[in-house]
Gaussian input, Z-matrix of N, CA and C with variables (Angstrom, degrees):
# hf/3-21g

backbone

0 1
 N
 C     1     B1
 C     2     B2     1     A1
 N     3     B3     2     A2     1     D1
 C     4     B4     3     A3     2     D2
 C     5     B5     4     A4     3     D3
 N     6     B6     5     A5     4     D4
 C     7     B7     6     A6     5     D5
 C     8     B8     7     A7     6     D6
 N     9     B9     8     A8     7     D7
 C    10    B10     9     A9     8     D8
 C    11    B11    10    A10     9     D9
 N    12    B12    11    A11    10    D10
 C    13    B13    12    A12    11    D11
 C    14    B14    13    A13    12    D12
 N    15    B15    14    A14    13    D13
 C    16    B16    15    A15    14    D14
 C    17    B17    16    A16    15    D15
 N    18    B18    17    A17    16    D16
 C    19    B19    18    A18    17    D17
 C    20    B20    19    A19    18    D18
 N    21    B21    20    A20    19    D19
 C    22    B22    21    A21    20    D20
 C    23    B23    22    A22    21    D21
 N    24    B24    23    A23    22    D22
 C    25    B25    24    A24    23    D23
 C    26    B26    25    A25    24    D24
 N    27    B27    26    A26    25    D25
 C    28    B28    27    A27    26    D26
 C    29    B29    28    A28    27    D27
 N    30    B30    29    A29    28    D28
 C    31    B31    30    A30    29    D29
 C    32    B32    31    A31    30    D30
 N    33    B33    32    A32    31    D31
 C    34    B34    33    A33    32    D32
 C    35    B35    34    A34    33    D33
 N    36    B36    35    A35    34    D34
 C    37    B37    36    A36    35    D35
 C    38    B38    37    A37    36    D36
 N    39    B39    38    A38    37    D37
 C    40    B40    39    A39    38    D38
 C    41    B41    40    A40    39    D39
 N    42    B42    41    A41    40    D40
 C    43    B43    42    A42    41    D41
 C    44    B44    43    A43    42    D42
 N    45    B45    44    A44    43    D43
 C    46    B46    45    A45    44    D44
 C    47    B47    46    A46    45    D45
 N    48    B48    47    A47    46    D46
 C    49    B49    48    A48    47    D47
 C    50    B50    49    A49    48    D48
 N    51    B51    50    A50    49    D49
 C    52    B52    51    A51    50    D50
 C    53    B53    52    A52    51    D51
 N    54    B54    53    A53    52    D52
 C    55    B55    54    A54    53    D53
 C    56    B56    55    A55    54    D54
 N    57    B57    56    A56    55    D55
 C    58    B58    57    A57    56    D56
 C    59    B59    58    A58    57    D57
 N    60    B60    59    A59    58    D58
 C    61    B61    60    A60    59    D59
 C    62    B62    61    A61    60    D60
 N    63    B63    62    A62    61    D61
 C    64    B64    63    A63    62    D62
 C    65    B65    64    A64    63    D63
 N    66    B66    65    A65    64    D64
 C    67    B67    66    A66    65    D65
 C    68    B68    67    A67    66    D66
 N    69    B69    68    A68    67    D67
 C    70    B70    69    A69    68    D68
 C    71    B71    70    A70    69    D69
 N    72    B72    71    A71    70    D70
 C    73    B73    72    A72    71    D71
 C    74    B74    73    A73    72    D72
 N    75    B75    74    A74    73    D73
 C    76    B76    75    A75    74    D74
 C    77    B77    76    A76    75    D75
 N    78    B78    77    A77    76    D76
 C    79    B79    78    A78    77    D77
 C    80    B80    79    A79    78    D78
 N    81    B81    80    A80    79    D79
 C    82    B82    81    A81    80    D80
 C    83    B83    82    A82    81    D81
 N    84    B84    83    A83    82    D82
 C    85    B85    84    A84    83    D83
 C    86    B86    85    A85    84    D84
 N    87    B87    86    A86    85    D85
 C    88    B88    87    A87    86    D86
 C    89    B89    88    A88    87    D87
 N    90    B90    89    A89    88    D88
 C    91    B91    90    A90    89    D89
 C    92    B92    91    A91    90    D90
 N    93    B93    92    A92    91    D91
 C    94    B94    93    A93    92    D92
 C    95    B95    94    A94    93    D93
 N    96    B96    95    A95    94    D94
 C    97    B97    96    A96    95    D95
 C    98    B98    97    A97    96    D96
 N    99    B99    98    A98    97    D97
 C   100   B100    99    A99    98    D98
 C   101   B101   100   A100    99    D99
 N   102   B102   101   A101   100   D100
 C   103   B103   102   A102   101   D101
 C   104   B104   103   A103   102   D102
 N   105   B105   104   A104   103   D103
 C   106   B106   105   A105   104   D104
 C   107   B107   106   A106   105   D105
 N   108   B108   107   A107   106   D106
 C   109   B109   108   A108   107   D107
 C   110   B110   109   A109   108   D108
 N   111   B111   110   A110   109   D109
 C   112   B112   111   A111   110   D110
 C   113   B113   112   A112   111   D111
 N   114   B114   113   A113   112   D112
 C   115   B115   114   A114   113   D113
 C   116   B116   115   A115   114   D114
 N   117   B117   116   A116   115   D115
 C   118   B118   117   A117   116   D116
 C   119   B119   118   A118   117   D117
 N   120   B120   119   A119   118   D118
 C   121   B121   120   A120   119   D119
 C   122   B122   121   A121   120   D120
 N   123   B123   122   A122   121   D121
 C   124   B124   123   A123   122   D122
 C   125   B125   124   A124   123   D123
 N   126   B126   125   A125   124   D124
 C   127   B127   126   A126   125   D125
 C   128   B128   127   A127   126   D126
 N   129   B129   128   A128   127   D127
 C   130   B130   129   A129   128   D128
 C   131   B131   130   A130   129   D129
 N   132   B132   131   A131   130   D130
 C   133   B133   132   A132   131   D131
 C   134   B134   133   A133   132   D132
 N   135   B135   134   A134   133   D133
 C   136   B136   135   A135   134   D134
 C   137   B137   136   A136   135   D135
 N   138   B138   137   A137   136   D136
 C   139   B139   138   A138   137   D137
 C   140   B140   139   A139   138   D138
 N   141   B141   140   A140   139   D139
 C   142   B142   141   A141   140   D140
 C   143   B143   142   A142   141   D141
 N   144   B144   143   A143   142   D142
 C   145   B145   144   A144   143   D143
 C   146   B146   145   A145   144   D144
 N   147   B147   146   A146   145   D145
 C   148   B148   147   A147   146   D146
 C   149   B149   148   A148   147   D147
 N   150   B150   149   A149   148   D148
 C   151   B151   150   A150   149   D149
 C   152   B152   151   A151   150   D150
 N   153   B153   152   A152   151   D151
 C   154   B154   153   A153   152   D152
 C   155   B155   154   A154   153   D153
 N   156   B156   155   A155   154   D154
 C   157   B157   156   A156   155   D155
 C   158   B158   157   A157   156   D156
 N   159   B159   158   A158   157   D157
 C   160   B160   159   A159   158   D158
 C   161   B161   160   A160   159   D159
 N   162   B162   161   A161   160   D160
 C   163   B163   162   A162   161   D161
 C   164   B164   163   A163   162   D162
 N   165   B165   164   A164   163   D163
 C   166   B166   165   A165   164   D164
 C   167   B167   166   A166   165   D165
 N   168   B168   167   A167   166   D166
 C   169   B169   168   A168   167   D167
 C   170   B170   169   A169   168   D168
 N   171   B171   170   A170   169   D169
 C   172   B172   171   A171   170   D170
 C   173   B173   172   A172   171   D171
 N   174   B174   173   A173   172   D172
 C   175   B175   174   A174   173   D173
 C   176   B176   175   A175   174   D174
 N   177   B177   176   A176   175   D175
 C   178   B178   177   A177   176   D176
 C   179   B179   178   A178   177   D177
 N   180   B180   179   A179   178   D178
 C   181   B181   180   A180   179   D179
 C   182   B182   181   A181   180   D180
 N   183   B183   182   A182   181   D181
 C   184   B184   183   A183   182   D182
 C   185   B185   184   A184   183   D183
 N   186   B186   185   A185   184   D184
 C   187   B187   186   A186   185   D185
 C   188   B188   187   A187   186   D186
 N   189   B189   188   A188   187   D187
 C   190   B190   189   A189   188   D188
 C   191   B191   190   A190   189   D189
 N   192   B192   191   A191   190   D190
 C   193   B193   192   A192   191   D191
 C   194   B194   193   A193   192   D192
 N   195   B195   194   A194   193   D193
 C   196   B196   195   A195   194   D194
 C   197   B197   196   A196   195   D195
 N   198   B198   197   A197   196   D196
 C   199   B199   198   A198   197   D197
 C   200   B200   199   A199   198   D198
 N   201   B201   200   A200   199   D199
 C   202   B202   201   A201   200   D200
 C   203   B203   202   A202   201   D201
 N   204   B204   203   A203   202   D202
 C   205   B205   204   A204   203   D203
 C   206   B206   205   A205   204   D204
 N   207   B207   206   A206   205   D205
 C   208   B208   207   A207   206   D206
 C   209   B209   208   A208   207   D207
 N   210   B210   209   A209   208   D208
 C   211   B211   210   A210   209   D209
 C   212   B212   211   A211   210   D210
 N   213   B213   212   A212   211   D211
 C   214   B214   213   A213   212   D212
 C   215   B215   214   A214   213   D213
 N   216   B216   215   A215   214   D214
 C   217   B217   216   A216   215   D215
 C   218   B218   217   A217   216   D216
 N   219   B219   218   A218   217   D217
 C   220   B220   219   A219   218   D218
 C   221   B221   220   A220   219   D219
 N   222   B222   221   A221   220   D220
 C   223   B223   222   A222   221   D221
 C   224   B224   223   A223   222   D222
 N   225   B225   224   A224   223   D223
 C   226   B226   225   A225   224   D224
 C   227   B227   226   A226   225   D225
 N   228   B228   227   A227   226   D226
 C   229   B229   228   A228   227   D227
 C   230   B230   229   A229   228   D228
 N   231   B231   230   A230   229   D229
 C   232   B232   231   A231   230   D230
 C   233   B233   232   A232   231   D231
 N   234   B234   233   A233   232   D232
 C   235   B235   234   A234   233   D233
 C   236   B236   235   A235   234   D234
 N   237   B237   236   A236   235   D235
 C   238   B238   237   A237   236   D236
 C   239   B239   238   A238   237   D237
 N   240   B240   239   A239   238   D238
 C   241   B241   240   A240   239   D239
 C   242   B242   241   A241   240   D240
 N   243   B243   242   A242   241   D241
 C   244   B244   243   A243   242   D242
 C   245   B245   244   A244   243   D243
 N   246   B246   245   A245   244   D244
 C   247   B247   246   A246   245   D245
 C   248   B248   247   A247   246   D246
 N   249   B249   248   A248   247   D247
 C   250   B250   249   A249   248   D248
 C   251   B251   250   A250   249   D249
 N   252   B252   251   A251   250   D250
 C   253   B253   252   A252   251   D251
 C   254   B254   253   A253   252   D252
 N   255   B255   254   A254   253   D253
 C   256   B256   255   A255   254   D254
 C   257   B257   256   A256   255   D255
 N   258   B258   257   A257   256   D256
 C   259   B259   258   A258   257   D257
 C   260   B260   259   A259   258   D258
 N   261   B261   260   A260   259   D259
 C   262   B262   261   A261   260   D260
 C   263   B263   262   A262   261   D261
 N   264   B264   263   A263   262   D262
 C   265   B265   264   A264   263   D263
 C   266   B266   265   A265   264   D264
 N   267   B267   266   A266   265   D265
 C   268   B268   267   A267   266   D266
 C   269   B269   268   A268   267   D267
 N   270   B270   269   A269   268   D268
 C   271   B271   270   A270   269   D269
 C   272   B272   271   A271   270   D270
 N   273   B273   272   A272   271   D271
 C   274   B274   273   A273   272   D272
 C   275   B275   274   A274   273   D273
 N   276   B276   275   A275   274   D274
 C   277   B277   276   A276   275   D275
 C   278   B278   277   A277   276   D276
 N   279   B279   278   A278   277   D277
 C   280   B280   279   A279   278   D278
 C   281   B281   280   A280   279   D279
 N   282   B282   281   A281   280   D280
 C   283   B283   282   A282   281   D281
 C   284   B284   283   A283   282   D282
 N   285   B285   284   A284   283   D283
 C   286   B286   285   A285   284   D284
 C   287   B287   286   A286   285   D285
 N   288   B288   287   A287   286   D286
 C   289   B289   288   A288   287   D287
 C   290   B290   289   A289   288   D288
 N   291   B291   290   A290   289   D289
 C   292   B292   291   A291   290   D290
 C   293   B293   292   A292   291   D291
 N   294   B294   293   A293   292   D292
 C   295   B295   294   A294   293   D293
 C   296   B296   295   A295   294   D294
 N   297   B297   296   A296   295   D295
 C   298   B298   297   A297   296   D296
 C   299   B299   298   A298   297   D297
 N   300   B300   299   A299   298   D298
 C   301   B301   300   A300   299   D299
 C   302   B302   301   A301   300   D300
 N   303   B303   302   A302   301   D301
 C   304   B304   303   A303   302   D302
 C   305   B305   304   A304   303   D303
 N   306   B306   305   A305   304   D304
 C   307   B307   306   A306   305   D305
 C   308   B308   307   A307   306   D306
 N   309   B309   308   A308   307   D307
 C   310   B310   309   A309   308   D308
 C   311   B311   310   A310   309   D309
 N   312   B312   311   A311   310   D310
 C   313   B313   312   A312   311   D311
 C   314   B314   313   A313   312   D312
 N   315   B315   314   A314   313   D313
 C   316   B316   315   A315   314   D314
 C   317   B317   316   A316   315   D315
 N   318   B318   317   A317   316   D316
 C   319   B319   318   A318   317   D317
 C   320   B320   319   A319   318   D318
 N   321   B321   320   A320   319   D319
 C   322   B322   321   A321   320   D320
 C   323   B323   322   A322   321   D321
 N   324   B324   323   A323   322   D322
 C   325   B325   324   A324   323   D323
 C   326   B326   325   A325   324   D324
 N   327   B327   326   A326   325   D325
 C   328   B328   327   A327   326   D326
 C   329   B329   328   A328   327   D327
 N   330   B330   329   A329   328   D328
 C   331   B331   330   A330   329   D329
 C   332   B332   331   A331   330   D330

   B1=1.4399
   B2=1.5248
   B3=1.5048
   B4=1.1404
   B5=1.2808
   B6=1.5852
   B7=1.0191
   B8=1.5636
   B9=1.6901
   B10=1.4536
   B11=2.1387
   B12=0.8762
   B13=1.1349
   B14=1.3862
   B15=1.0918
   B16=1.3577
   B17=1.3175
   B18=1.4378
   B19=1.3762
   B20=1.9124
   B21=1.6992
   B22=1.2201
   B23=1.4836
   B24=1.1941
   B25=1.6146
   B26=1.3637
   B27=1.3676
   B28=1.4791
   B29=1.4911
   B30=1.4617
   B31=1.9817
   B32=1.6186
   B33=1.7112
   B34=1.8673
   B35=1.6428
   B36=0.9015
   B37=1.3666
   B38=1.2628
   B39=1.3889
   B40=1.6522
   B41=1.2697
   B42=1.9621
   B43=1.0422
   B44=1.0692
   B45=1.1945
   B46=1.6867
   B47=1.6719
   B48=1.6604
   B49=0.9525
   B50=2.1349
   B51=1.2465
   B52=1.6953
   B53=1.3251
   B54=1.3599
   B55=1.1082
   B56=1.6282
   B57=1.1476
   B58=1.5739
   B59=1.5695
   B60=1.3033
   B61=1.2293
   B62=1.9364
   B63=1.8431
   B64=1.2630
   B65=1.6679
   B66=1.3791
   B67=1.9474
   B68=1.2656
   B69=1.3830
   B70=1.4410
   B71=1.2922
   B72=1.2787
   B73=1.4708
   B74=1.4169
   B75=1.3153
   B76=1.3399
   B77=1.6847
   B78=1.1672
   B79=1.2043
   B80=1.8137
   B81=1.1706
   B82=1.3175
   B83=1.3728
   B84=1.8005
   B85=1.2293
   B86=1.5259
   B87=1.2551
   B88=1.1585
   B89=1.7178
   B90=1.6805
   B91=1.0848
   B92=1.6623
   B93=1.3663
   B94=1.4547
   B95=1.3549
   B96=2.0112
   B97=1.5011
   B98=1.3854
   B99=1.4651
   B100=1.4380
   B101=1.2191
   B102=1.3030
   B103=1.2231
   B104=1.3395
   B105=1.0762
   B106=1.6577
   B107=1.4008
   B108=1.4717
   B109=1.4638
   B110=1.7579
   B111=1.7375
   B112=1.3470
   B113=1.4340
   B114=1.4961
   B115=1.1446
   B116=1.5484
   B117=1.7602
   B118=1.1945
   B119=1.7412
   B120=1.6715
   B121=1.3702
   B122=1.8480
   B123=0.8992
   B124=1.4115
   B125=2.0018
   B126=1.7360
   B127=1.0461
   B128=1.5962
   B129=1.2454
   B130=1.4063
   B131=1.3631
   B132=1.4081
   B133=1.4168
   B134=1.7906
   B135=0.7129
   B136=1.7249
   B137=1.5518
   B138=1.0655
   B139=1.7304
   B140=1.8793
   B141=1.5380
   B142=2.0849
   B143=1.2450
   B144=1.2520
   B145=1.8136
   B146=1.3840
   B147=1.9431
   B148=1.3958
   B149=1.3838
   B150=1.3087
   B151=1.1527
   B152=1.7096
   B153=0.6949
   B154=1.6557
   B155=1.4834
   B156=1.1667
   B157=1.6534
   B158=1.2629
   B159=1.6530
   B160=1.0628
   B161=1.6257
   B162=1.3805
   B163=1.5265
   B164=1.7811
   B165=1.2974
   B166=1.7339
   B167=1.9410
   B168=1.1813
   B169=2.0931
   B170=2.2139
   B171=1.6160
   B172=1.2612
   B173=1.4659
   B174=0.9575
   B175=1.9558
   B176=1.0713
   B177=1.9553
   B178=1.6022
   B179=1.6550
   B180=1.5918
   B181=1.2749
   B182=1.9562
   B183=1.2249
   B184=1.7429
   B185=1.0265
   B186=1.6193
   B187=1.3993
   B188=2.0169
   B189=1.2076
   B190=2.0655
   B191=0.9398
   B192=1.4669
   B193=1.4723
   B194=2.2642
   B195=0.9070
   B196=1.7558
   B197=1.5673
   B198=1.2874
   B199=1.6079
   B200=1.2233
   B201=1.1273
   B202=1.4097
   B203=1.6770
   B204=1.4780
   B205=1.5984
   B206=1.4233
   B207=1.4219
   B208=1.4306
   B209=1.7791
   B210=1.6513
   B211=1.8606
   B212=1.2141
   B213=1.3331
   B214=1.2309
   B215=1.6360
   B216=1.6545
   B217=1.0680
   B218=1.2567
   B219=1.3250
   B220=1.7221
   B221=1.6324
   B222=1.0757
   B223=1.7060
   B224=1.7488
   B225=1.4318
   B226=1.7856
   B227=1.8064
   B228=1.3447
   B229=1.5847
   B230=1.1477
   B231=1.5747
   B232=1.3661
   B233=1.4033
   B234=1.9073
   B235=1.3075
   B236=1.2780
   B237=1.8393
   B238=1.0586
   B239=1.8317
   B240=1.5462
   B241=1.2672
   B242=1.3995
   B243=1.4459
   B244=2.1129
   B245=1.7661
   B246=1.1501
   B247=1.7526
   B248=1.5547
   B249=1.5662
   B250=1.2042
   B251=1.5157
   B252=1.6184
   B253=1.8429
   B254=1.7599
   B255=1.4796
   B256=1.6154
   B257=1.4364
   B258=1.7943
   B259=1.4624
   B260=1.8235
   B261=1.8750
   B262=1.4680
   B263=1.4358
   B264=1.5092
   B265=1.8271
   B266=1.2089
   B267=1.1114
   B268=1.5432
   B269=1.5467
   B270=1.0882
   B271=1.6406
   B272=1.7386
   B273=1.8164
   B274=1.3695
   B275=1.3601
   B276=1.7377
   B277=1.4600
   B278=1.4601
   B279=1.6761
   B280=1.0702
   B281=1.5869
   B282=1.7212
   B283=1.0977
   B284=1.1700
   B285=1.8805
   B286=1.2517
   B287=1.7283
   B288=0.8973
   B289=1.8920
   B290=1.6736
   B291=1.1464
   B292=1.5083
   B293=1.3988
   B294=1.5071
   B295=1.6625
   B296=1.4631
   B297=1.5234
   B298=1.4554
   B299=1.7402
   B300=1.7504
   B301=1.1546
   B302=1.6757
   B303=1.6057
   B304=1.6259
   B305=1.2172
   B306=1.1620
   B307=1.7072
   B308=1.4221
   B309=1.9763
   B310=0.6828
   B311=1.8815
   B312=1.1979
   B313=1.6244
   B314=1.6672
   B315=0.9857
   B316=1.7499
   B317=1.7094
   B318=1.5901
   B319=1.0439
   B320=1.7291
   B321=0.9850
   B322=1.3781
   B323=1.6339
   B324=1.3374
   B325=1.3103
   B326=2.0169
   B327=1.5401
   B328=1.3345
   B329=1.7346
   B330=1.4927
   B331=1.3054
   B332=1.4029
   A1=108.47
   A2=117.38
   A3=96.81
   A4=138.90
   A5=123.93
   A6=148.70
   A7=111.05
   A8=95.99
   A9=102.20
   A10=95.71
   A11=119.94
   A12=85.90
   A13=116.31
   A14=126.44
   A15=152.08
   A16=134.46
   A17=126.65
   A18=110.31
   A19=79.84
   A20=91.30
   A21=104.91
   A22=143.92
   A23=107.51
   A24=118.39
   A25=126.37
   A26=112.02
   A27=113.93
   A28=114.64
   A29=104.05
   A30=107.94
   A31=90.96
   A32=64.54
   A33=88.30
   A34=110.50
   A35=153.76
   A36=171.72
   A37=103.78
   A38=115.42
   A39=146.99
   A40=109.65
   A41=122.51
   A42=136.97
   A43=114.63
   A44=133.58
   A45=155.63
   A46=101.97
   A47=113.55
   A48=109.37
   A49=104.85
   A50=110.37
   A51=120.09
   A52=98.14
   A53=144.82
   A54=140.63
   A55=91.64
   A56=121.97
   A57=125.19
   A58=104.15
   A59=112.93
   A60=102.10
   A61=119.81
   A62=96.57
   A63=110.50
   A64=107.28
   A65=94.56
   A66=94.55
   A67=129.05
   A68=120.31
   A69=118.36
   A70=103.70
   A71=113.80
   A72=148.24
   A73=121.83
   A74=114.98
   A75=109.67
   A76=125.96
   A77=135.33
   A78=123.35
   A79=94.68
   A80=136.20
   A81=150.22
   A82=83.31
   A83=109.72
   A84=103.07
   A85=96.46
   A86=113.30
   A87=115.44
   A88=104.46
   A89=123.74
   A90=140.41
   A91=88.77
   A92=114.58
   A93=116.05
   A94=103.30
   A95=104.45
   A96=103.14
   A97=107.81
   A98=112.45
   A99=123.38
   A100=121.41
   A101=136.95
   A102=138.56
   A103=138.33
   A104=138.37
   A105=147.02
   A106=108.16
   A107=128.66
   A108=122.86
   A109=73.04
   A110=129.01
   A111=99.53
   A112=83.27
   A113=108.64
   A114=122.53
   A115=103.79
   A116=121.17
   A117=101.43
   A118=78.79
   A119=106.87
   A120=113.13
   A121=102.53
   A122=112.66
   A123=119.62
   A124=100.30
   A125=111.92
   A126=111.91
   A127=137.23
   A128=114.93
   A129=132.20
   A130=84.55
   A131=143.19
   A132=150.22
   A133=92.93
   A134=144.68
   A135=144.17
   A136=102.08
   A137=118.09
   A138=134.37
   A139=78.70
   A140=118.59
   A141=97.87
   A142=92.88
   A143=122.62
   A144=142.76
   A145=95.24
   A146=111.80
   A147=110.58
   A148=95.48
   A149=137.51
   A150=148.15
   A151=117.33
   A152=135.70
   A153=147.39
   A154=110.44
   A155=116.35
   A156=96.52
   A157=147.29
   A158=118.48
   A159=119.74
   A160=99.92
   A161=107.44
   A162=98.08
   A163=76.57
   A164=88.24
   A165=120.35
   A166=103.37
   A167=87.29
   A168=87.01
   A169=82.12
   A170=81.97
   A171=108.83
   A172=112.89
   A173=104.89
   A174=112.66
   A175=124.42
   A176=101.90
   A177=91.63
   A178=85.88
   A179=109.32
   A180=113.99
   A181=128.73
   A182=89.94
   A183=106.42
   A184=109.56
   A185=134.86
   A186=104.58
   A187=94.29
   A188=94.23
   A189=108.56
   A190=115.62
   A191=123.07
   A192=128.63
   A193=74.47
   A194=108.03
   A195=115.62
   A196=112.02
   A197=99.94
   A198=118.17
   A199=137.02
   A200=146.01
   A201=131.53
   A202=104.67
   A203=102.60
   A204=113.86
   A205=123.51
   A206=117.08
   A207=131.29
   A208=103.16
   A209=93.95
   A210=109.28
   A211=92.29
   A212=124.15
   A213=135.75
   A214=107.98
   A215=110.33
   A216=111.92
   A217=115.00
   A218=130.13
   A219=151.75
   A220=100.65
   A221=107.39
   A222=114.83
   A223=104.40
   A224=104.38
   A225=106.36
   A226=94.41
   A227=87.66
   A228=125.89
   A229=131.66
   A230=112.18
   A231=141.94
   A232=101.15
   A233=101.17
   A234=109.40
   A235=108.84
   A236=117.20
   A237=113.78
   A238=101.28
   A239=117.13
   A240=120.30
   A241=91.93
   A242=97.47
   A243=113.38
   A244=82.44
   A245=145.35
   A246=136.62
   A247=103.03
   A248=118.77
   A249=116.00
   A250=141.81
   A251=77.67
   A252=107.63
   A253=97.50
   A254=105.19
   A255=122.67
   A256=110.50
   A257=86.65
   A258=82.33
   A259=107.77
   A260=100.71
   A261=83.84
   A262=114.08
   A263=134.99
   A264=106.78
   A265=107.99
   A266=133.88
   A267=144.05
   A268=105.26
   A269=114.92
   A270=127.08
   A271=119.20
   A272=96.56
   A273=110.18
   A274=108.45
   A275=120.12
   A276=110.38
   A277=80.84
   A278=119.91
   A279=130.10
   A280=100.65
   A281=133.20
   A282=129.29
   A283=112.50
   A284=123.04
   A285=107.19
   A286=112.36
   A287=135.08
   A288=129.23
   A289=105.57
   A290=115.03
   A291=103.40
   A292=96.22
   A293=88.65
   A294=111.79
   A295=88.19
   A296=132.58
   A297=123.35
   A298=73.45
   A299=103.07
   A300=134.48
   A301=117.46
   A302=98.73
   A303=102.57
   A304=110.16
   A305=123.36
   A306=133.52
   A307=111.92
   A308=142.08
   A309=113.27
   A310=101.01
   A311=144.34
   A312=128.59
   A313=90.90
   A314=99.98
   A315=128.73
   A316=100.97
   A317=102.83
   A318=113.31
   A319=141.17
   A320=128.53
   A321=147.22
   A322=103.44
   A323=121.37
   A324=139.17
   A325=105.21
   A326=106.88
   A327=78.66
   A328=103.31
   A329=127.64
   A330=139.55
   A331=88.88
   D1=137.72
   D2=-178.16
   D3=-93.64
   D4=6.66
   D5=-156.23
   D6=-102.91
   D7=-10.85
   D8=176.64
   D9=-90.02
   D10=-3.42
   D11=177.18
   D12=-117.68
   D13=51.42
   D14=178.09
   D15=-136.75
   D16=133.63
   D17=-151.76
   D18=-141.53
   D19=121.29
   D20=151.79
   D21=-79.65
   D22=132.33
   D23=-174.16
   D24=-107.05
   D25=106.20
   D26=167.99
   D27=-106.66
   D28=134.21
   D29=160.64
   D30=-109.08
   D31=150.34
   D32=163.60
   D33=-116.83
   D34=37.02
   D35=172.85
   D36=-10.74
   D37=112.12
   D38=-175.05
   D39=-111.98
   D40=110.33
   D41=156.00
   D42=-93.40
   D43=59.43
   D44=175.63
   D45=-2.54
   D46=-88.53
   D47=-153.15
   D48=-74.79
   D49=2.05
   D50=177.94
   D51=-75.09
   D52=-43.95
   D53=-94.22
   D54=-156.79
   D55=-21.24
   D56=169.25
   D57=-105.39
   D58=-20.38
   D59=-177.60
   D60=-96.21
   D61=5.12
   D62=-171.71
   D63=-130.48
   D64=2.72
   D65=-169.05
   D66=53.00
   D67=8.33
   D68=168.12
   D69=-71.07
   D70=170.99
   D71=162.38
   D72=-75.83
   D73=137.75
   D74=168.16
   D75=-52.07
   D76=-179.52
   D77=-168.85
   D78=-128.14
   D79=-164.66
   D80=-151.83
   D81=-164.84
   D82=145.02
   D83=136.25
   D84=-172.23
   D85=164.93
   D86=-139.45
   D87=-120.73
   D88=124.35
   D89=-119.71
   D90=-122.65
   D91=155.09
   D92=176.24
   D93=-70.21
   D94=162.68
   D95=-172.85
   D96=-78.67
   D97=161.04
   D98=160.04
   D99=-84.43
   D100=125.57
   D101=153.67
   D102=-77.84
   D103=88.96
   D104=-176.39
   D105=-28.50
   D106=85.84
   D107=141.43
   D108=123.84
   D109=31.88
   D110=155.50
   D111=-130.75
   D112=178.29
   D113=-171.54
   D114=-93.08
   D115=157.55
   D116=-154.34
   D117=-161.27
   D118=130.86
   D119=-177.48
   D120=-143.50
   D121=109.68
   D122=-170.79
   D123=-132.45
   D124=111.85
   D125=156.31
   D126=-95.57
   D127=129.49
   D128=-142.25
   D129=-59.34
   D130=-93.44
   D131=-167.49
   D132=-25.62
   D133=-104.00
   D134=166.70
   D135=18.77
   D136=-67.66
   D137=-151.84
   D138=-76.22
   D139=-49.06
   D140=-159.94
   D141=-63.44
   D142=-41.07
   D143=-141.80
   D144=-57.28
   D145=-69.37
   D146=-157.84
   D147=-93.06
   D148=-57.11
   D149=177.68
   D150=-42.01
   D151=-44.22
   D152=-174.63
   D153=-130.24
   D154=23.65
   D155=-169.80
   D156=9.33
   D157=58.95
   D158=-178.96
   D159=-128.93
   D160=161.18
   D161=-176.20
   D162=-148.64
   D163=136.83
   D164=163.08
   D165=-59.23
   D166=128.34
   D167=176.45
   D168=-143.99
   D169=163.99
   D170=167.12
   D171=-142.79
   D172=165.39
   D173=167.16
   D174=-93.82
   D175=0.78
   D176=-174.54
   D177=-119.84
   D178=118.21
   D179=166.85
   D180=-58.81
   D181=-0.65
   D182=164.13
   D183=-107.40
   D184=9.46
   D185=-163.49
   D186=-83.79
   D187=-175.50
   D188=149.64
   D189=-177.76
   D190=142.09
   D191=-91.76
   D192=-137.86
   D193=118.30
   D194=-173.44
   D195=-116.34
   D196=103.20
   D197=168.46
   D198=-43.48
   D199=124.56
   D200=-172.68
   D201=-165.06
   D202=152.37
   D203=167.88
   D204=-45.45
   D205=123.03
   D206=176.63
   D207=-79.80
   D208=-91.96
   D209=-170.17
   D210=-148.02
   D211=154.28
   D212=178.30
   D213=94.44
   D214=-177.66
   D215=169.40
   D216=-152.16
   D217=138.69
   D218=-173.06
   D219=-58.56
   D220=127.01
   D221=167.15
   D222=-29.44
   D223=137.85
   D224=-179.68
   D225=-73.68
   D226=140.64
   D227=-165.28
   D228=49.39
   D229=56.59
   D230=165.18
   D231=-148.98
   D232=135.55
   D233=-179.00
   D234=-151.26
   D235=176.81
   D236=-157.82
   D237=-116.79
   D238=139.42
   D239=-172.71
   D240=-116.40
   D241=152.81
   D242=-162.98
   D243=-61.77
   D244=-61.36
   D245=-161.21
   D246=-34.66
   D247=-38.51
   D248=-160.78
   D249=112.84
   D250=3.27
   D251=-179.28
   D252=-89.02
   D253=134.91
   D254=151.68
   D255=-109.40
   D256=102.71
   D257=172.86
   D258=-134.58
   D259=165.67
   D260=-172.07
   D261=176.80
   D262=-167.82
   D263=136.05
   D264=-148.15
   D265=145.25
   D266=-165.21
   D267=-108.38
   D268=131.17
   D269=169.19
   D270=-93.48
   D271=-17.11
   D272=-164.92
   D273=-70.82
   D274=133.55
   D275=-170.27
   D276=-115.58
   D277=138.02
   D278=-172.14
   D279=-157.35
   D280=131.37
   D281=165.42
   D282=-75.05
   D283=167.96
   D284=165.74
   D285=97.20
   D286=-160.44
   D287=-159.13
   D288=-156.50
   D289=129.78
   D290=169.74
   D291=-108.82
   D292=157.16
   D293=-158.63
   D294=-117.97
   D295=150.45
   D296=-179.75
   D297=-168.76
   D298=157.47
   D299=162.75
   D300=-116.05
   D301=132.55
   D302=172.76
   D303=-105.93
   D304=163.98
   D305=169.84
   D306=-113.56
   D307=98.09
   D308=-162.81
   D309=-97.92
   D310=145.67
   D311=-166.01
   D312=-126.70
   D313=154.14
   D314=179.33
   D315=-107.47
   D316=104.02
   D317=151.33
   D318=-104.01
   D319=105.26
   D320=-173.81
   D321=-49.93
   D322=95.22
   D323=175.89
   D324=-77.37
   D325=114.54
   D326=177.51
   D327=-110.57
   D328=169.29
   D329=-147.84
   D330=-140.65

């Protein structure tokens, strides 16, 4: 079947301190497929950019902006690096979509 060998990806992407201080909701958005037993490198900023048109900005021209685990968890053997890349390859055949949350944080680089 072919649907088993594909693994859907959802983020829910959490700007913590935006997002408590504005009462919105987190957002969804929806991640390229996975393929079972290929290798698979998808960077998060890429996917809002072309895909959703949104692009991450700050005010602090030093900041950079460090990725990390929300809730949930990434198909086994795919993971998440602070830049914002999921990269990896999964063998796991699983129906159905995993849902996972990132945290992306603004760190202030000083020069």
């Amino acid at each position: 079947m072919k649907h088993r060998n594909q693994l859907s990806l959802f983020l829910i992407l959490l700007f913590l301190s935006i997002l408590k201080a504005s009462g919105q909701q987190p957002q969804e958005f929806a991640l390229p497929v996975a393929r079972v037993g290929q290798d698979y490198r998808v960077e998060i900023e890429t996917v809002l950019r072309n895909k959703y048109q949104l692009k991450l900005k700050s005010g602090n021209t030093n900041a950079v902006i460090l990725w990390t685990n929300g809730s949930g968890e990434l198909p086994a053997g795919l993971s998440l690096r602070t830049d914002g890349t999921i990269i990896g390859r999964t063998n796991e055949v699983r129906t159905g979509t995993y849902q996972f949350s990132l945290k992306a944080v603004e760190i202030s680089a000083a020069l």
